[in-house]
C-alpha positions in Angstrom: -10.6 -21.8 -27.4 -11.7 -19.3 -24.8 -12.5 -15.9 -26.0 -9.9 -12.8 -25.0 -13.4 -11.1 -23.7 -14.8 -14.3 -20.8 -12.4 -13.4 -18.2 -13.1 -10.0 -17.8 -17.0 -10.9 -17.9 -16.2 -13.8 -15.7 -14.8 -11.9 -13.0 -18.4 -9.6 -13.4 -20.4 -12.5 -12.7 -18.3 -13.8 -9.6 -18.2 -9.8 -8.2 -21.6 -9.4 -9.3 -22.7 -12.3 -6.8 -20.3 -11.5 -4.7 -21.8 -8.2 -3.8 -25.2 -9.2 -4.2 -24.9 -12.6 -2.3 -26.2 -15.9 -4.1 -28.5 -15.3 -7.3 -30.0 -17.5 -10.3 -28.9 -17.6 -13.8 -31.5 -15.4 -15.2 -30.8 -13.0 -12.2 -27.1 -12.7 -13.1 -28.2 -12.3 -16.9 -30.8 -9.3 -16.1 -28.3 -7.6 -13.7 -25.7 -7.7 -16.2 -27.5 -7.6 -19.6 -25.9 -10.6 -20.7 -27.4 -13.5 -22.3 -28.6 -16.8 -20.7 -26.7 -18.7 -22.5 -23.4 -16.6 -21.9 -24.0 -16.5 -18.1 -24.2 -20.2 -17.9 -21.4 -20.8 -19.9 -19.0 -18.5 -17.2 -21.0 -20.1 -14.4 -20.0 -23.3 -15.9 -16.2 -22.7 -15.6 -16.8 -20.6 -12.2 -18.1 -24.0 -10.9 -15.7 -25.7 -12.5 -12.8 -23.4 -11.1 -13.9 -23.4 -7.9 -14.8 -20.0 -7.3 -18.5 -20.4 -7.0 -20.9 -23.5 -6.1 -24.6 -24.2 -7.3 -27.3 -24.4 -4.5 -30.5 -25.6 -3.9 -32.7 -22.3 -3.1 -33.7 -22.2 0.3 -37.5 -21.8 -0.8 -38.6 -25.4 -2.7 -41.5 -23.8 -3.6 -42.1 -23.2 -7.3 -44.8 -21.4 -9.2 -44.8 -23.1 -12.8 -43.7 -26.7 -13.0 -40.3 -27.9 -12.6 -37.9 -27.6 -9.9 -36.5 -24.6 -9.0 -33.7 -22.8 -10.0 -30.4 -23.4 -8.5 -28.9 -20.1 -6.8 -25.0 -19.7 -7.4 -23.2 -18.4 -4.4 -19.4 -17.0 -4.0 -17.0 -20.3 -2.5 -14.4 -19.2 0.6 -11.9 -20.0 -2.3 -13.7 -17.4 -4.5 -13.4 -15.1 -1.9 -9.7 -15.3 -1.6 -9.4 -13.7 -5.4 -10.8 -10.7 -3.4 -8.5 -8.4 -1.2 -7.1 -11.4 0.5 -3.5 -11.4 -1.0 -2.1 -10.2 2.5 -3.7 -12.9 4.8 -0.5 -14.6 6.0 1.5 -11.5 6.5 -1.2 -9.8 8.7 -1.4 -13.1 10.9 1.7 -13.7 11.1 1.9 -9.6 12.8 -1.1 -10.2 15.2 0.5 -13.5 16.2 3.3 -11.6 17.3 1.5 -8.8 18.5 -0.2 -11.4 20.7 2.6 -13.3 21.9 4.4 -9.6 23.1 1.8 -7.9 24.4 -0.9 -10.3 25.0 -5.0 -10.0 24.7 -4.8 -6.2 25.5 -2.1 -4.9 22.8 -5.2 -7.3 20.2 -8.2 -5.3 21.6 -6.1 -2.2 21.0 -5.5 -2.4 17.1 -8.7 -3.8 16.9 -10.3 -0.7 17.6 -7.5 1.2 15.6 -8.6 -1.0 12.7 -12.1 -0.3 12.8 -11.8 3.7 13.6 -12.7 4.3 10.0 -15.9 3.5 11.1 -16.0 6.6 13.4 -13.9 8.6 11.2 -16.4 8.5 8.4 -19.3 7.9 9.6 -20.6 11.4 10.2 -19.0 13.0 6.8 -21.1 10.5 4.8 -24.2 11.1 6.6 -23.5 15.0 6.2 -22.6 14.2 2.4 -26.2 13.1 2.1 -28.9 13.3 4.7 -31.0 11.7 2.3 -29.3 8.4 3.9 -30.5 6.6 7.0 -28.0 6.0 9.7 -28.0 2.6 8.3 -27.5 2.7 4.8 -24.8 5.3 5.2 -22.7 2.8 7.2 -23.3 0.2 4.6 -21.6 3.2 2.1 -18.3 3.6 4.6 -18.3 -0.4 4.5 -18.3 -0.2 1.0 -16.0 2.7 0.8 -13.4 -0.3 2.5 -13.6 -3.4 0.4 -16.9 -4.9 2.5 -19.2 -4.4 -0.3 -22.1 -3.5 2.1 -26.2 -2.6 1.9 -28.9 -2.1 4.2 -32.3 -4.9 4.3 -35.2 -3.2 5.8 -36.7 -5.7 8.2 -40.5 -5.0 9.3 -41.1 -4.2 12.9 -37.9 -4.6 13.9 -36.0 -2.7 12.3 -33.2 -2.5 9.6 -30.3 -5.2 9.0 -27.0 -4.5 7.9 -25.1 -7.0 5.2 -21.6 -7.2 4.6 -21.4 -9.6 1.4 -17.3 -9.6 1.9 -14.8 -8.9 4.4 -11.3 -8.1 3.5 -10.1 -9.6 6.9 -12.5 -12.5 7.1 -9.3 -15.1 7.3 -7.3 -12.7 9.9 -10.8 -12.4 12.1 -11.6 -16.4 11.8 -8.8 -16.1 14.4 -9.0 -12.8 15.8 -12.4 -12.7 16.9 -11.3 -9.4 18.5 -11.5 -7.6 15.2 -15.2 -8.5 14.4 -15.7 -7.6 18.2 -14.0 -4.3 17.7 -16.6 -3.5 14.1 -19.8 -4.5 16.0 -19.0 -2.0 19.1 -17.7 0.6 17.0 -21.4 0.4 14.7 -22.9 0.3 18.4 -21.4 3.7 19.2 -22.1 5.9 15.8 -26.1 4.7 16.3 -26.0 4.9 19.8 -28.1 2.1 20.6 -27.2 -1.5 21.1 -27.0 -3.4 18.1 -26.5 -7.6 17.3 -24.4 -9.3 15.1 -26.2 -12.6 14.0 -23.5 -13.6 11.7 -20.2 -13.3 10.6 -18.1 -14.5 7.3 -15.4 -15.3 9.4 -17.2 -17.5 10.9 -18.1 -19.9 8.3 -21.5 -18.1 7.3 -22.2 -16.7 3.6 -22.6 -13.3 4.5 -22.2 -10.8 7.8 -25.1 -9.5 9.2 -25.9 -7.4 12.3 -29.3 -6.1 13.2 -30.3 -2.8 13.7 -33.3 -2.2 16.1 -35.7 0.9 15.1 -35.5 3.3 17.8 -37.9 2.4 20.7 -40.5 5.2 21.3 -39.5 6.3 24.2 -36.1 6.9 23.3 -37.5 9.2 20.6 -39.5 10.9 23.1 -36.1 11.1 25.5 -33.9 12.5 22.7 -36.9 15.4 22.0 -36.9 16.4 25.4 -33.0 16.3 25.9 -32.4 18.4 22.7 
């Protein structure tokens, strides 16, 4: 009989990779101070359920003997146990919206949706200076149901990962909202920035890069200020 305590610590261990994209057993154990052998027991009935998958890590190399260990990573049905409850509703409103006003009338509440971005942007970064540009858009993500953080890539610069997206099943076909983030992210960092990948587009996690600031445009800003 299950204990009255797994599915609360169940739903830790799905969240907990949810936010912090596919990890190992003993990962998920540390991160949660749970035992080994309680984290593979709810990974067993996460698998099991469906909300989860075991993967082969990317890396085959291994340092002691053995194979090594298998990474766990969030399933699209796991994700739908997350902020997803109002999928239909909100397509069945842009597939009207479409329909009446057409590609335009889209765009529009595209940008409306994202506006948060701009809204909040600047009070977060004034909140804390202490935050890069970057890593305080990763908190107004956050802040929205993306569950977002900030990889620090050398050389080129900084990438920003959104392990979920509340709208991922509305943008798989509305491109126009994913559209609308990426240009809105462009315009509080004022440089150009590139999406790589998207959740809505099949991939585990969305990611955009964020190019360090080229010299010269340092230089430009000092002599403009």
């Amino acid at each position: 009989m299950e204990f009255e305590t797994d599915q609360p610590t169940r739903e830790r261990v799905a969240r907990s990779i949810l936010e912090q994209g596919p990890s190992t057993a003993a990962a998920l154990a540390a991160r949660l101070d749970l035992t080994p052998a309680a984290v593979r027991r709810h990974l067993d009935h996460l698998v099991a359920d469906g909300t989860i998958e075991a993967r082969e890590p990317r890396t085959q190399t291994s340092r002691g003997r053995g194979r090594p260990a298998k990474v766990f990573a969030i399933t699209e049905s796991g994700r739908d146990g997350f902020d997803q409850q109002y999928d239909d509703l909100a397509l069945q409103a842009l597939r009207f919206l479409a329909e009446t006003g057409g590609d335009d009338a889209v765009r529009a509440f595209a940008d409306r949706r994202m506006s948060f971005i701009e809204e909040r942007f600047a009070d977060v970064l004034g909140a804390d200076p202490a935050l890069t540009p970057a890593e305080a858009l990763a908190r107004v993500f956050t802040d929205e149901g993306y569950i977002a953080n900030v990889k620090q890539l050398p050389v080129v610069g900084e990438q920003l990962c959104q392990q979920h997206c509340p709208v991922s099943h509305v943008a798989h076909e509305f491109p126009q909202l994913c559209e609308a983030e990426t240009a809105a992210i462009s315009r509080v960092l004022g440089r150009h920035v590139q999406r790589l990948a998207t959740i809505a587009h099949g991939d585990g996690v969305c990611t955009t890069c964020i190019p360090a600031p080229r010299q010269n445009d340092d230089k430009r800003e000092k002599v403009t200020t």
